[in-house]
C-alpha positions in Angstrom: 98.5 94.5 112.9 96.5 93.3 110.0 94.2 94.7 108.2 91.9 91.8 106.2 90.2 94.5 103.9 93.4 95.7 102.1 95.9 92.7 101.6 97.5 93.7 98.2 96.8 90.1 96.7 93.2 91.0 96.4 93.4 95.0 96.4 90.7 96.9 94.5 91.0 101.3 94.9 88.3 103.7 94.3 90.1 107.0 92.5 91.3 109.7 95.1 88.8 111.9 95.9 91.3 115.5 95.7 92.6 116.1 92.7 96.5 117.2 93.6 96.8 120.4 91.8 98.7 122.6 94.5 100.7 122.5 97.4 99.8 120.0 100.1 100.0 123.3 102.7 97.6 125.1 101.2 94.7 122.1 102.2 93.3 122.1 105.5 94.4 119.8 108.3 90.9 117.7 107.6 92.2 117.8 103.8 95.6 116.8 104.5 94.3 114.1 107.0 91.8 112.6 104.3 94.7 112.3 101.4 96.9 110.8 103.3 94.3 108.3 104.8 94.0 107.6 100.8 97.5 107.5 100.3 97.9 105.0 102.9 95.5 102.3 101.7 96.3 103.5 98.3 99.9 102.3 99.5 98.4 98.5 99.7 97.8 98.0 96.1 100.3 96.5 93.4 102.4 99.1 91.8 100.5 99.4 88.4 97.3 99.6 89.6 99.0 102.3 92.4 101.1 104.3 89.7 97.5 105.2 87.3 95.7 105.9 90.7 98.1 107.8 91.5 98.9 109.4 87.9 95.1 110.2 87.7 94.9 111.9 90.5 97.7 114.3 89.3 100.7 112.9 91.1 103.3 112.1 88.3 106.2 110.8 90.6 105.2 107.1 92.0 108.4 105.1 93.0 107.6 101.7 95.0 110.7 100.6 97.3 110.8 97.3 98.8 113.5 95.1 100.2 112.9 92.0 102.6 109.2 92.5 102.9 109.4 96.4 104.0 107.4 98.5 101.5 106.8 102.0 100.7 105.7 104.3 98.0 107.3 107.8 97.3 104.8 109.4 95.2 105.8 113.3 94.2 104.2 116.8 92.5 106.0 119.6 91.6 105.1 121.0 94.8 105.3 118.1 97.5 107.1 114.5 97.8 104.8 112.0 100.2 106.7 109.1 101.7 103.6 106.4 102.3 104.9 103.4 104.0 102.5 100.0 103.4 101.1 98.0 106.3 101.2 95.3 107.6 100.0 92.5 105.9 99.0 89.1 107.9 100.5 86.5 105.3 103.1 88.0 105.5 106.0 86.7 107.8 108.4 89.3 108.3 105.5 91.7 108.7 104.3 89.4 111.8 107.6 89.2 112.9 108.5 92.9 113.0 105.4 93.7 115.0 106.4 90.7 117.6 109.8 92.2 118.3 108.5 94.6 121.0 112.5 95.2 122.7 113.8 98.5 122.0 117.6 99.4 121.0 119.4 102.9 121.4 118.8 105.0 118.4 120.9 108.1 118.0 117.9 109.8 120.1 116.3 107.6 123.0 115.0 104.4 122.0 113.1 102.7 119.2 111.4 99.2 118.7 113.5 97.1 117.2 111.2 95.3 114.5 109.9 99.2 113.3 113.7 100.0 113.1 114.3 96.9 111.3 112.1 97.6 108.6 113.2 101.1 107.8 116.6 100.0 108.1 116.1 97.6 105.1 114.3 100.4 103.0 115.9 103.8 104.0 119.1 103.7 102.2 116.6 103.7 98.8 114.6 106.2 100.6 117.5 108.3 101.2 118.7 107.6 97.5 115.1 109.0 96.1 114.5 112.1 98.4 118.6 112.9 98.8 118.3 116.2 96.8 115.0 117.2 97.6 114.1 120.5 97.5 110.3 120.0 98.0 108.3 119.7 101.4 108.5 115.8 102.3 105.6 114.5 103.9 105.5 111.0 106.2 102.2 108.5 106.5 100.7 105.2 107.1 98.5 102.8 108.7 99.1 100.2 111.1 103.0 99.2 111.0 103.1 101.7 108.3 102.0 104.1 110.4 105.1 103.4 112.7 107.8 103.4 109.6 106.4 106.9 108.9 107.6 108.2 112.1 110.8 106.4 112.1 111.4 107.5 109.1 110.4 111.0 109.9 113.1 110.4 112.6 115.5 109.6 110.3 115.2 112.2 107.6 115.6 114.7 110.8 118.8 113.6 111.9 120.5 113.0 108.0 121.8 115.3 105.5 119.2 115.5 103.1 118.2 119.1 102.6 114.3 119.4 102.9 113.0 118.7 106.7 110.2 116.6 107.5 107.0 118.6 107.1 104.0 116.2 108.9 103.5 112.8 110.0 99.7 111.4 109.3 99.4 108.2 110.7 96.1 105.7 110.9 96.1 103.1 113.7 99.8 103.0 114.7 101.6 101.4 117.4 103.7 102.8 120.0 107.5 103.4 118.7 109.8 104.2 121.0 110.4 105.4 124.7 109.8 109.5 125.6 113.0 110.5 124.5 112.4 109.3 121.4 108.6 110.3 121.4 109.3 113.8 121.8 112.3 114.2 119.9 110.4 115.7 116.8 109.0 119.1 116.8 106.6 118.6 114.0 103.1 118.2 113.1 101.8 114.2 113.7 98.6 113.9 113.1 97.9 110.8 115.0 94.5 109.0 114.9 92.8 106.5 116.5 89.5 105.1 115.6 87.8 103.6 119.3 88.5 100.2 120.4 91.3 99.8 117.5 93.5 97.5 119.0 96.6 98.4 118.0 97.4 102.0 119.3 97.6 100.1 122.4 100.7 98.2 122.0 103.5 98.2 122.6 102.5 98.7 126.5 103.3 102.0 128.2 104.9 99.7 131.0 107.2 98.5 128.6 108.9 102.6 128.7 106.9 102.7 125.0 104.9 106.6 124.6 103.4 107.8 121.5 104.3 110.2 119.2 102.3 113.3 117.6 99.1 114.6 118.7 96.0 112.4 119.4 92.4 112.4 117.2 90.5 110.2 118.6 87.1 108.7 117.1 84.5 107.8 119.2 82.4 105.2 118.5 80.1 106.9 116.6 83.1 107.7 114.1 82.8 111.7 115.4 86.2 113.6 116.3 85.7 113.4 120.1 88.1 115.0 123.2 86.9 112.6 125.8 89.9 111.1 127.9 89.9 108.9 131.5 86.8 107.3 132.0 84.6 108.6 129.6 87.0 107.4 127.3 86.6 103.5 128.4 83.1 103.7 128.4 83.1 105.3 125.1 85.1 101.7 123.7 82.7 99.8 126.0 80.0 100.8 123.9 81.6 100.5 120.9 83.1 97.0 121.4 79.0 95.6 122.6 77.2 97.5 119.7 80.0 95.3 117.7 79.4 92.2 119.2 75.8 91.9 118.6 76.8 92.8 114.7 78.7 89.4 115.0 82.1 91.6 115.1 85.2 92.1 117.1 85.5 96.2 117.6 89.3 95.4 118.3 90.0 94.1 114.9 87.5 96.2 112.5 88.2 99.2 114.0 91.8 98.8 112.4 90.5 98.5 109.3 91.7 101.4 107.2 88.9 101.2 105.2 87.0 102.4 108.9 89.2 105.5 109.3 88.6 106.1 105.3 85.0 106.4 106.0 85.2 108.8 108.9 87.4 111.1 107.6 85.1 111.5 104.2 82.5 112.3 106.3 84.1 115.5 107.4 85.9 116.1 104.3 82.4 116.5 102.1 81.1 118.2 105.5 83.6 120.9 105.2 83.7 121.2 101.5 80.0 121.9 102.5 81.3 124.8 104.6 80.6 123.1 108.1 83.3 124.2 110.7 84.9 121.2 111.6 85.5 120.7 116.0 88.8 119.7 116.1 90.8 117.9 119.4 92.2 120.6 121.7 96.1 121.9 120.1 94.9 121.2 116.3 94.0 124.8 115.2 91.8 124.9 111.8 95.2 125.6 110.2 96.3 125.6 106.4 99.9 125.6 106.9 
């Protein structure tokens, strides 16, 4: 599940466009979305660079966790504490091999890929460690095999001790995760998008038992929030993948770019700072808690 335009060898951040100076439920799901879109190719970069980003921005808590080639960030206000797992990386080996292990084990609910699992296993007692006492709202996100550690490690901070549930999941071109049982399990907010012919919310197959998690935004290939399904769906990515090909790209891969979803969601962040009413998919209210 790369993504070519953010390894962390050759990373390079703008600042984060919102300013954190309240609590994350106050924003508006478009808000929310676009931070943690930020957060999550923020959560590419080297830890220095990551922790003055982060600093500036008015987040003063930015722990970086890694063990075995699994990565996160827990970055923290006095109001909120984000969990932002990284990507995968494609020079990376163990990232390659996680996303190739597409069995599933028994969890403690239903069943979860065993290469996501893998990775959170190797980072969640640190996790755990950092967040043990929180008191705050904890929120989960990512992109790509990030995306899929956010929602197992939603899963997990569920089902343990700690003492603050799992608020939202934002995730940016994730995988499948685990079978419906496991899908289900978690009656929070997962804002899950999709960005057209991106490949990888796709995989693992649904004839493999694999079903997604959260609630669907999809964008079409214009980059606009759209509610099309079946049909109108493929020929939607058909469009998008030939418009791509005659640029002398492959929809499949840039489309996964997190730089792509990045893009989109600004777009409807300045047009609602603008006061435009943004048209959201069908069961996302224009909420702000």
């Amino acid at each position: 599940m790369p993504d070519a335009k953010t390894p962390s060898d050759h990373f390079t951040s703008p600042p984060l466009t919102q300013r954190m100076d309240g609590p994350i439920s106050k924003l508006s799901w478009i808000s929310k979305s676009f931070l943690f879109a930020e957060l999550s190719r923020l959560a590419y970069g080297p830890p220095d660079l990551v922790s003055k980003i982060a600093y500036d921005a008015g987040i003063d808590q930015c722990e970086f966790l890694e063990d075995g080639g699994s990565e996160a960030y827990i970055f923290g206000t006095a109001d909120d504490c984000m969990v932002v797992s990284r990507g995968t990386e494609p020079t990376k080996w163990s990232d390659i091999a996680a996303d190739a292990r597409i069995w599933t084990i028994a969890f403690d609910v239903g069943r979860v890929h065993s290469g996501f699992h893998k990775h959170v296993d190797l980072l969640w007692p640190d996790i755990e460690q950092h967040i043990k006492d929180n008191q705050r709202p904890v929120w989960f996100a990512g992109h790509s095999l990030g995306g899929a550690m956010a929602a197992v490690c939603a899963m997990r901070c569920k089902l343990s001790p700690i003492p603050s549930n799992p608020q939202a999941i934002f995730t940016f071109g994730a995988p499948r995760v685990g079978n419906r049982e496991y899908a289900t399990y978690l009656k929070i907010k997962h804002y899950r998008w999709v960005n057209n012919n991106d490949i990888v919310p796709r995989i693992p197959p649904v004839w493999m038992g694999y079903h997604h998690m959260g609630r669907e935004i999809y964008l079409n290939r214009r980059g606009k929030i759209s509610r099309v399904n079946a049909w109108l769906r493929v020929h939607d990515r058909w469009r998008g993948l030939l418009a791509t090909l005659r640029a002398g790209k492959l929809d499949y891969l840039s489309d996964h770019s997190m730089s792509e979803y990045i893009t989109h969601l600004k777009e409807y962040y300045l047009a609602e700072q603008r006061g435009e009413r943004i048209r959201g998919p069908k069961g996302v209210a224009q909420e702000t808690k």
